[in-house]
N, CA, C and O atoms as a GROMACS GRO file, in nm:
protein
  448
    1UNK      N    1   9.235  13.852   8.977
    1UNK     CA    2   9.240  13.708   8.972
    1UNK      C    3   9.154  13.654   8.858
    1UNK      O    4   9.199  13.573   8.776
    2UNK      N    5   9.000  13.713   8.855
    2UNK     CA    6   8.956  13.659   8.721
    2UNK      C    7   9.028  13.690   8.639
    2UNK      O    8   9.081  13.591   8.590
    3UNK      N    9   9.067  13.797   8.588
    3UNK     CA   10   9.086  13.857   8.459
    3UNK      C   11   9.258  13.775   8.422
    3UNK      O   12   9.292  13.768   8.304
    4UNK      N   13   9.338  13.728   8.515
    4UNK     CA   14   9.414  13.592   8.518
    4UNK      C   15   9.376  13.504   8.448
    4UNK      O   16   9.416  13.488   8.333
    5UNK      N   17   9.247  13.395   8.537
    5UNK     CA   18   9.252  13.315   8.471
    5UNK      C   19   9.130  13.303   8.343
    5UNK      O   20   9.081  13.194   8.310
    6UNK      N   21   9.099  13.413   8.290
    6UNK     CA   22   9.011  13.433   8.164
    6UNK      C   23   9.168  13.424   8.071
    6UNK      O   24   9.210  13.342   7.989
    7UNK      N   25   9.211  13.521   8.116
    7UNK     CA   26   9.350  13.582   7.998
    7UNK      C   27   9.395  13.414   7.982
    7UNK      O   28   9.378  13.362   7.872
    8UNK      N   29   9.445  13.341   8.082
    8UNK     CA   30   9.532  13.243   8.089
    8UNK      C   31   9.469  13.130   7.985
    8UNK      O   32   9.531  13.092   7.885
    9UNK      N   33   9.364  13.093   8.015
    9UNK     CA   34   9.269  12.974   7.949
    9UNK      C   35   9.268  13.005   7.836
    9UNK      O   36   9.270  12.918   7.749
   10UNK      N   37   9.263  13.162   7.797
   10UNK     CA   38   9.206  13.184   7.669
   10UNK      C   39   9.292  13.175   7.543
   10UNK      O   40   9.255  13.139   7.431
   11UNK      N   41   9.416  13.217   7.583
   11UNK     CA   42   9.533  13.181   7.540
   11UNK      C   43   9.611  13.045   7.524
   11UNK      O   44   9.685  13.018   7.429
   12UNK      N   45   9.592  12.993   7.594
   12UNK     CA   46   9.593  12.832   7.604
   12UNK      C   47   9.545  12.732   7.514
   12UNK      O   48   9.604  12.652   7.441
   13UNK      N   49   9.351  12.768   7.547
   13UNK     CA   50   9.245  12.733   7.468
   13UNK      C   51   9.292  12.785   7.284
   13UNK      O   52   9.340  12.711   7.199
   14UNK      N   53   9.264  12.908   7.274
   14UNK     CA   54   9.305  12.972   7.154
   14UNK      C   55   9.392  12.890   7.026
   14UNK      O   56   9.388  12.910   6.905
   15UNK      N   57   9.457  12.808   7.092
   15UNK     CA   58   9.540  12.722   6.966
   15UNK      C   59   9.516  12.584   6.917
   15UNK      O   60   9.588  12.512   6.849
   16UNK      N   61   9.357  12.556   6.986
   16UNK     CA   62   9.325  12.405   6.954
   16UNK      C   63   9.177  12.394   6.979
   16UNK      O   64   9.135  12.281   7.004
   17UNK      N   65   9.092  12.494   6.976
   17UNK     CA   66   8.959  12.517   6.966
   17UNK      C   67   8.873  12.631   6.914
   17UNK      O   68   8.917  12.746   6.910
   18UNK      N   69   8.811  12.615   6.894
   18UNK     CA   70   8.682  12.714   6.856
   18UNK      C   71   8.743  12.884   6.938
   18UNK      O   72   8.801  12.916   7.042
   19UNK      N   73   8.673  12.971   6.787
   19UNK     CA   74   8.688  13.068   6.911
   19UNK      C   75   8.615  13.124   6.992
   19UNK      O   76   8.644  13.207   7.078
   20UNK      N   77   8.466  13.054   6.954
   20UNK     CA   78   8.345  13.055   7.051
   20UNK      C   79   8.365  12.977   7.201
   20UNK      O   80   8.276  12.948   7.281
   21UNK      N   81   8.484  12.959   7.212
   21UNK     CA   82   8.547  12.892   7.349
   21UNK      C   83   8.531  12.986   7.499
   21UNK      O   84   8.481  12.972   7.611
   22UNK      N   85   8.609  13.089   7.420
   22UNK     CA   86   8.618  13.184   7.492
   22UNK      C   87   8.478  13.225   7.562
   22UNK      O   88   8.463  13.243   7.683
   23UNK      N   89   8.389  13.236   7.473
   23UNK     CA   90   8.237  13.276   7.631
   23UNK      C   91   8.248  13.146   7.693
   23UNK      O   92   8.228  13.178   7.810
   24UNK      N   93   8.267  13.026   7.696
   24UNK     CA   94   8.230  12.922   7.838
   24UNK      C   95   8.377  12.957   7.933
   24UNK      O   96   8.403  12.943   8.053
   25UNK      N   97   8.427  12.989   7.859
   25UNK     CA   98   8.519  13.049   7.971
   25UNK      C   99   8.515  13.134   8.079
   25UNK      O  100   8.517  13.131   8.202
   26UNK      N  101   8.507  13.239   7.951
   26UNK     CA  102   8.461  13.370   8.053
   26UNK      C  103   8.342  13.340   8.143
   26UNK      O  104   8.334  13.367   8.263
   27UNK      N  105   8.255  13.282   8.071
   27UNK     CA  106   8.115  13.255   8.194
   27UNK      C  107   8.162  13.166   8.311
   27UNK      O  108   8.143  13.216   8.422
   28UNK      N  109   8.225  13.030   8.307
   28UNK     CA  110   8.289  12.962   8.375
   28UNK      C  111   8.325  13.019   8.472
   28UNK      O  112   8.253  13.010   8.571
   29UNK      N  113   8.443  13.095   8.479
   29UNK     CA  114   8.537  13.160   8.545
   29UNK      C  115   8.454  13.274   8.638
   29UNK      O  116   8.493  13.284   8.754
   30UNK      N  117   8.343  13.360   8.594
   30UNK     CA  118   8.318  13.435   8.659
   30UNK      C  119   8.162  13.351   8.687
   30UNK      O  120   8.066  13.427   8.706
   31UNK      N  121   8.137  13.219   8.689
   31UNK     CA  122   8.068  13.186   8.754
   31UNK      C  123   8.092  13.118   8.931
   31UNK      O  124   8.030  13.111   9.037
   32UNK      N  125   8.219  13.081   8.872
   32UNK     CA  126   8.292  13.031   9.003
   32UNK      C  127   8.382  13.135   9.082
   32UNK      O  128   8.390  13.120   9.203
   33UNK      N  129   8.447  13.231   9.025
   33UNK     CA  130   8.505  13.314   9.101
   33UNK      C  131   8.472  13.430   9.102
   33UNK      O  132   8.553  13.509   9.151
   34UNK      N  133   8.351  13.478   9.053
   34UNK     CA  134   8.345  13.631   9.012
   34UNK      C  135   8.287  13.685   9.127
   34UNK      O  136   8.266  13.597   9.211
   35UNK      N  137   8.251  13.807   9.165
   35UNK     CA  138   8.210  13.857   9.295
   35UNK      C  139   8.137  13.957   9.263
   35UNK      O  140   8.039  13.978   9.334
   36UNK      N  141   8.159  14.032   9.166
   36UNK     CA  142   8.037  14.166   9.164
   36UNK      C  143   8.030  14.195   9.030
   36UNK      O  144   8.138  14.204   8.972
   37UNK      N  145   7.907  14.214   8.951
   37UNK     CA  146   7.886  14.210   8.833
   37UNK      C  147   7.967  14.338   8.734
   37UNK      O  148   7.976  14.322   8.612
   38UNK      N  149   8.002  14.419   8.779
   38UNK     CA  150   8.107  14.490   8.682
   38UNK      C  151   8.212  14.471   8.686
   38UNK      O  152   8.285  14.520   8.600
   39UNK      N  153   8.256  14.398   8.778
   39UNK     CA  154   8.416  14.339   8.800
   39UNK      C  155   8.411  14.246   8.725
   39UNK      O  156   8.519  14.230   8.668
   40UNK      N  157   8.308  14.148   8.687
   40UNK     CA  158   8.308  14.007   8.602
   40UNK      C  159   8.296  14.064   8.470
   40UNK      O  160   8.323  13.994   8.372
   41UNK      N  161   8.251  14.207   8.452
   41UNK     CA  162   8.220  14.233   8.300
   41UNK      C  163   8.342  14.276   8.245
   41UNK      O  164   8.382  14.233   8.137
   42UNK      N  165   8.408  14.366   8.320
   42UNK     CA  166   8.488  14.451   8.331
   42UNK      C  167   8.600  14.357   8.329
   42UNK      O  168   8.676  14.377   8.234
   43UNK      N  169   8.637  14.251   8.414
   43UNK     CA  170   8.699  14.100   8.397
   43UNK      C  171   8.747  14.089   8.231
   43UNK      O  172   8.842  14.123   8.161
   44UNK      N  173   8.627  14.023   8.221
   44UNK     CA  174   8.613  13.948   8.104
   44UNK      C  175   8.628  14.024   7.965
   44UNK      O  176   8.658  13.972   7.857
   45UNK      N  177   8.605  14.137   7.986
   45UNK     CA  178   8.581  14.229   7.835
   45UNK      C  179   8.782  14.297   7.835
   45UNK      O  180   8.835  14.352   7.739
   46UNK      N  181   8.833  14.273   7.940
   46UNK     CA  182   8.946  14.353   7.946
   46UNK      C  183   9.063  14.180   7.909
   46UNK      O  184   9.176  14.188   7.860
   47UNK      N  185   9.022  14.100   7.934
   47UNK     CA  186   9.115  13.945   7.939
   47UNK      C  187   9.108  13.911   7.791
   47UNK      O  188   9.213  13.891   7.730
   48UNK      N  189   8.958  13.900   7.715
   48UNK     CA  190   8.981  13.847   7.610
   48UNK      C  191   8.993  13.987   7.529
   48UNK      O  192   9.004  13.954   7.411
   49UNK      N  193   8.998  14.139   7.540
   49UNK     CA  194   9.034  14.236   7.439
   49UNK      C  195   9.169  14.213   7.425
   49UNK      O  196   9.219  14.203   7.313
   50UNK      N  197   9.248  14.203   7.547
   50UNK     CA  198   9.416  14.164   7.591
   50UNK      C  199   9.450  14.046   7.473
   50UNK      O  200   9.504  14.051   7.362
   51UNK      N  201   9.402  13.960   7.538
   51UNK     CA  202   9.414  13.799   7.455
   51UNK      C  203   9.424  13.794   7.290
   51UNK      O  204   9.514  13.746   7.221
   52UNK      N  205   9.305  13.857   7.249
   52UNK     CA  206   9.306  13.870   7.114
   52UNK      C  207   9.385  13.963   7.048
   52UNK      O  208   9.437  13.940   6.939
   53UNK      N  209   9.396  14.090   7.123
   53UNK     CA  210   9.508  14.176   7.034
   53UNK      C  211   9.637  14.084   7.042
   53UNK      O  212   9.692  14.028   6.947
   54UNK      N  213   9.671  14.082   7.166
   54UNK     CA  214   9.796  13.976   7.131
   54UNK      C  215   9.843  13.866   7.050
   54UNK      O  216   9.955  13.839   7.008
   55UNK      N  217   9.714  13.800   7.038
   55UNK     CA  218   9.700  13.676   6.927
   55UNK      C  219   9.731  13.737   6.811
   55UNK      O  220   9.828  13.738   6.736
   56UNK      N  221   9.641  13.780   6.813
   56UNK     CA  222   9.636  13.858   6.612
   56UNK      C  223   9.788  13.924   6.622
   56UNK      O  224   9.859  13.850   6.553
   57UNK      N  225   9.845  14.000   6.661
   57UNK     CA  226   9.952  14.044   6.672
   57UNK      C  227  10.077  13.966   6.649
   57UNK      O  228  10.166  14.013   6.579
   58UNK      N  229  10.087  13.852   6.704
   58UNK     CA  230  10.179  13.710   6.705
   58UNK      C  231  10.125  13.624   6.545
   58UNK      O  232  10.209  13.551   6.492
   59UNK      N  233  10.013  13.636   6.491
   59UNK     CA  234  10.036  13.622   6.392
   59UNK      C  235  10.037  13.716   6.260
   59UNK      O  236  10.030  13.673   6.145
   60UNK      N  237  10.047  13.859   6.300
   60UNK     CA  238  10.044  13.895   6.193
   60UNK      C  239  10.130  13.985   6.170
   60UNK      O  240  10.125  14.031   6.056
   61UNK      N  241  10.238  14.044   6.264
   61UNK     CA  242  10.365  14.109   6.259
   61UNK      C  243  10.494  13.994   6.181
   61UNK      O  244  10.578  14.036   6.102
   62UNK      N  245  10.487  13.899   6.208
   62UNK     CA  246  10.596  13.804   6.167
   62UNK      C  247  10.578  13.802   6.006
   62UNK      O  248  10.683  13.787   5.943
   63UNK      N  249  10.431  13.820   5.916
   63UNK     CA  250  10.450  13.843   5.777
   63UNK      C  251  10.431  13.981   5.745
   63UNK      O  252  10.358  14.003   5.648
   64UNK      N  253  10.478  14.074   5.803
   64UNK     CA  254  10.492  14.207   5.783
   64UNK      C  255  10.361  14.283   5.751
   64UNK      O  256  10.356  14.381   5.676
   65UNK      N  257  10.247  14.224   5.822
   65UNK     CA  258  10.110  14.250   5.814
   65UNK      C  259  10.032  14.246   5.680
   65UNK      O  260   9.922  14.300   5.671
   66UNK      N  261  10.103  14.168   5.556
   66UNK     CA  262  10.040  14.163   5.469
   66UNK      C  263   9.894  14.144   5.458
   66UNK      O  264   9.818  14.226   5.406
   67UNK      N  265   9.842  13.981   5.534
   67UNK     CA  266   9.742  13.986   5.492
   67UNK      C  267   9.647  14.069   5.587
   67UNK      O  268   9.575  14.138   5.515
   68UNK      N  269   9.625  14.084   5.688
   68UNK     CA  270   9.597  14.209   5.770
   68UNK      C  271   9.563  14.301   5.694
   68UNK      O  272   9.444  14.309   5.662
   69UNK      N  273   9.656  14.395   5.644
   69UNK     CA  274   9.703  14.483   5.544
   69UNK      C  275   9.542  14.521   5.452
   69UNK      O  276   9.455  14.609   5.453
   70UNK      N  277   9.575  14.375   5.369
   70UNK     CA  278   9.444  14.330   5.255
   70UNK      C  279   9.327  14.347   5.335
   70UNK      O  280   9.247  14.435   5.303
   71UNK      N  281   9.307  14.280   5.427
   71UNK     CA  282   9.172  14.266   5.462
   71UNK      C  283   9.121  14.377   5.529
   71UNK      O  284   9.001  14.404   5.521
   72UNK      N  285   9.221  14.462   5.611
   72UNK     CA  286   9.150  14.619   5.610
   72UNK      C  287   9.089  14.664   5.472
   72UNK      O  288   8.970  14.686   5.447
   73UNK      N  289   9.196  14.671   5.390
   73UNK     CA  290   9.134  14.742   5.303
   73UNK      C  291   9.020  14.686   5.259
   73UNK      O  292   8.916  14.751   5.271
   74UNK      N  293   9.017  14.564   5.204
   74UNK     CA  294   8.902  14.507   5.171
   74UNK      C  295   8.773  14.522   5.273
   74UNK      O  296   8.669  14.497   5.212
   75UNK      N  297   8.748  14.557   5.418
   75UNK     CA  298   8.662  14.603   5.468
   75UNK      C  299   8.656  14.726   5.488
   75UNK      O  300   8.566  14.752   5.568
   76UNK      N  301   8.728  14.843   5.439
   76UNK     CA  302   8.749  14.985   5.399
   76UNK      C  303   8.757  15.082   5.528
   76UNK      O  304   8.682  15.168   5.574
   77UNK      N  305   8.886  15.029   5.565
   77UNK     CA  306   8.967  15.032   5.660
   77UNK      C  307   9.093  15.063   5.624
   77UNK      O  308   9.160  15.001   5.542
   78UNK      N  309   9.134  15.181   5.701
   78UNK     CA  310   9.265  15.259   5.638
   78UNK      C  311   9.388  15.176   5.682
   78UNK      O  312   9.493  15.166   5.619
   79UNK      N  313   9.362  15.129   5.778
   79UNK     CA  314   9.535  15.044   5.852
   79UNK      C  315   9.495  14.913   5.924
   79UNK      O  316   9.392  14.895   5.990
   80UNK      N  317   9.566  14.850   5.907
   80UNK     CA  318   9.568  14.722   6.030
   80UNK      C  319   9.495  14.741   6.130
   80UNK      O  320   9.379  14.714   6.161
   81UNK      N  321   9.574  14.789   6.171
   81UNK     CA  322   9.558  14.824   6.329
   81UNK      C  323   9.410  14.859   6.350
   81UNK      O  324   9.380  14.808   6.458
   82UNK      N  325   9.317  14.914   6.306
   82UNK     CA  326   9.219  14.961   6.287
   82UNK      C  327   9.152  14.815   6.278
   82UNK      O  328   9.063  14.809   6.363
   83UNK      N  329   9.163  14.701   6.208
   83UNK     CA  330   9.142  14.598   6.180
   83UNK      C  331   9.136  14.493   6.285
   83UNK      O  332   9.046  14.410   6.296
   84UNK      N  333   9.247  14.507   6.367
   84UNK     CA  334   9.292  14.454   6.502
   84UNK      C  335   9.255  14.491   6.592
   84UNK      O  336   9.263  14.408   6.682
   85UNK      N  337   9.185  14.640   6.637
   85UNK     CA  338   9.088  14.709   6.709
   85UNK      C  339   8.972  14.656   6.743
   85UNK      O  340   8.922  14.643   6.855
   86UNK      N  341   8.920  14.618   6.608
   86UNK     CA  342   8.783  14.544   6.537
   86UNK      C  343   8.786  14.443   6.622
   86UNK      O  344   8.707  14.448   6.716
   87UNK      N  345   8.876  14.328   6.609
   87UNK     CA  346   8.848  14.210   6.636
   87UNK      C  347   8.868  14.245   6.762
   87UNK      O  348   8.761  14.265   6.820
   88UNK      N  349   8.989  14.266   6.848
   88UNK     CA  350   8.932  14.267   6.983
   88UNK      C  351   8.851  14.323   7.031
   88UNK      O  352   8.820  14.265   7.135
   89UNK      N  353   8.771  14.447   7.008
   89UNK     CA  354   8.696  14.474   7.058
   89UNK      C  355   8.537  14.396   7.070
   89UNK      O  356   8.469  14.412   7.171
   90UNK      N  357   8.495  14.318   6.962
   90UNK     CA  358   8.444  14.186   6.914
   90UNK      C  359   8.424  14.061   7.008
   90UNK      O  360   8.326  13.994   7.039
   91UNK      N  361   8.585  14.058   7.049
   91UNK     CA  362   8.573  13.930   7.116
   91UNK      C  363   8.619  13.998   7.297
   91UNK      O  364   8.655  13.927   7.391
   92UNK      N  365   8.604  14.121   7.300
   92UNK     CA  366   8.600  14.186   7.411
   92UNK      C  367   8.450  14.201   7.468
   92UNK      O  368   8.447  14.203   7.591
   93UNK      N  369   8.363  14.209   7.423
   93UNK     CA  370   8.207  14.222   7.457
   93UNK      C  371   8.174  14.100   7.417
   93UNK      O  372   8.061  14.073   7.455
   94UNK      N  373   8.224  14.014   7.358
   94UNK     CA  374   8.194  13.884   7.406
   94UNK      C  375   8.166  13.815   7.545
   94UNK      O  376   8.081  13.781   7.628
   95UNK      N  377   8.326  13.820   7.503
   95UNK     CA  378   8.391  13.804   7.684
   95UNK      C  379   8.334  13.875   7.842
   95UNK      O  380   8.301  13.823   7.948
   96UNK      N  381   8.341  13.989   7.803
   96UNK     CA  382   8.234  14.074   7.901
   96UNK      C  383   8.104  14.010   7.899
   96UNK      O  384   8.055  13.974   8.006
   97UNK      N  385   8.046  13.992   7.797
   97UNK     CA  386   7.906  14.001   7.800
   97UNK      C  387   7.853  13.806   7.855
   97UNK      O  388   7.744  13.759   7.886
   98UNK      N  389   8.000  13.739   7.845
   98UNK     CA  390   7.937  13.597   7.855
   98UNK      C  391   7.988  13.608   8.038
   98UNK      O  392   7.913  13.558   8.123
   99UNK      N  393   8.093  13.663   8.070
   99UNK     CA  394   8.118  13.680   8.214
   99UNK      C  395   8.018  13.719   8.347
   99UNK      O  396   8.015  13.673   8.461
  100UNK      N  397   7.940  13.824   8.279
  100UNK     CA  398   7.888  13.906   8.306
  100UNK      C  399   7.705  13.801   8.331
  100UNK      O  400   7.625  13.791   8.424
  101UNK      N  401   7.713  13.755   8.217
  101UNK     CA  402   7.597  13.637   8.249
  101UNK      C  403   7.640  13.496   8.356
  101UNK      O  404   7.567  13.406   8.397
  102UNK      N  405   7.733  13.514   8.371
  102UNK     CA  406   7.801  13.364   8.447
  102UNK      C  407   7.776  13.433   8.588
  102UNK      O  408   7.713  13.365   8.668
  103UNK      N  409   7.810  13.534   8.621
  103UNK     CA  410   7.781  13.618   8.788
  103UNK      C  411   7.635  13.632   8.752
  103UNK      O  412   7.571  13.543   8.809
  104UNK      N  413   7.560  13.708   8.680
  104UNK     CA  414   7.361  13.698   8.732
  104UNK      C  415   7.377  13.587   8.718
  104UNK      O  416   7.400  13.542   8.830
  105UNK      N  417   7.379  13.486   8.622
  105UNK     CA  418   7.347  13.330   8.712
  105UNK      C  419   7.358  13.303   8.807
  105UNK      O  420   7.257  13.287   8.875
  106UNK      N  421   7.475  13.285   8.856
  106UNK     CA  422   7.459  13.212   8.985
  106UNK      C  423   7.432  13.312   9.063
  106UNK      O  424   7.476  13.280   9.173
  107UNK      N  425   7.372  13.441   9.071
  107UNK     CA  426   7.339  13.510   9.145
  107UNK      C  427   7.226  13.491   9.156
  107UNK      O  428   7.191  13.514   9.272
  108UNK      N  429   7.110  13.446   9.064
  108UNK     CA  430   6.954  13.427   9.024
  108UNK      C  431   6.968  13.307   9.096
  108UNK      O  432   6.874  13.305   9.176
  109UNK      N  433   7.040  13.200   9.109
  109UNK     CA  434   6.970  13.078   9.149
  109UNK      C  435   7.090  13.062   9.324
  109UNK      O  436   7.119  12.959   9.386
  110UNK      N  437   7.126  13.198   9.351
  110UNK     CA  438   7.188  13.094   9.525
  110UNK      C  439   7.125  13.199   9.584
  110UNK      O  440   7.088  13.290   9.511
  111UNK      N  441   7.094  13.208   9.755
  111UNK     CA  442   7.024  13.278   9.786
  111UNK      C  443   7.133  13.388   9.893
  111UNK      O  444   7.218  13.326   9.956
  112UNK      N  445   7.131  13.473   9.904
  112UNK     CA  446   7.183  13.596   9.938
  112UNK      C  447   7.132  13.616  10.088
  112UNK      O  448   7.162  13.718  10.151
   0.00000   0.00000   0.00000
C-alpha cells in the first residue's frame, strides 16, 4: 500500500514540481501509513527507484537515447542504461532514506 501511494504521487507530482518533491512524499506517506521501519525504507527506496527509471525511460527512448547516450559518455559511462541506473538509484535512497525518517518520527514523538 505504501509503496502505491509513494509510486502514485510521485509520478503525478513528477511533471509540475521539483524533484526534491519526492522526499515530502515519501516521508509523508510513511509518516501516516507506514508501520515498520524497513517496510517504509524498503517502501520508499523501491517506489521512487520504479518511478524514476520509468520517467527517464518515457523520456528518453522516444529520441533514440541520444542525449542519454552523450551524457553517459560525458560522465565516462559506457551505456545509457548505466546512466539510468545512476539516477534511480539516487533518487531511490532518497526516497528510502526520507521514508524511513517519516516512520522514526512519528515513532520518537507517539507513545507505544
Amino acid at each position: 500500500m505504501l509503496f502505491l501511494i509513494i509510486f502514485a504521487l510521485t509520478i503525478a507530482s513528477s511533471y509540475f514540481l521539483p524533484w526534491w518533491t519526492l522526499a515530502l512524499i515519501a516521508f509523508g506517506a510513511a509518516y501516516f501509513i507506514g508501520k515498520k521501519p524497513g517496510q517504509g525504507f524498503l517502501s520508499g527506496f523501491a517506489a521512487i527507484f520504479v518511478a524514476w527509471s520509468l520517467l527517464a525511460l518515457l523520456q528518453t527512448l522516444p529520441n533514440d537515447n541520444v542525449l542519454a547516450d552523450r551524457v553517459a559518455r560525458l560522465m565516462q559511462l559506457h551505456n545509457w542504461v548505466f546512466l539510468l541506473l545512476a539516477t534511480a538509484l539516487i533518487g531511490g535512497l532518497v526516497g528510502g532514506m526520507s521514508a524511513l525518517s517519516g516512520l522514526l518520527i512519528r515513532k520518537a514523538f507517539t507513545r507505544t
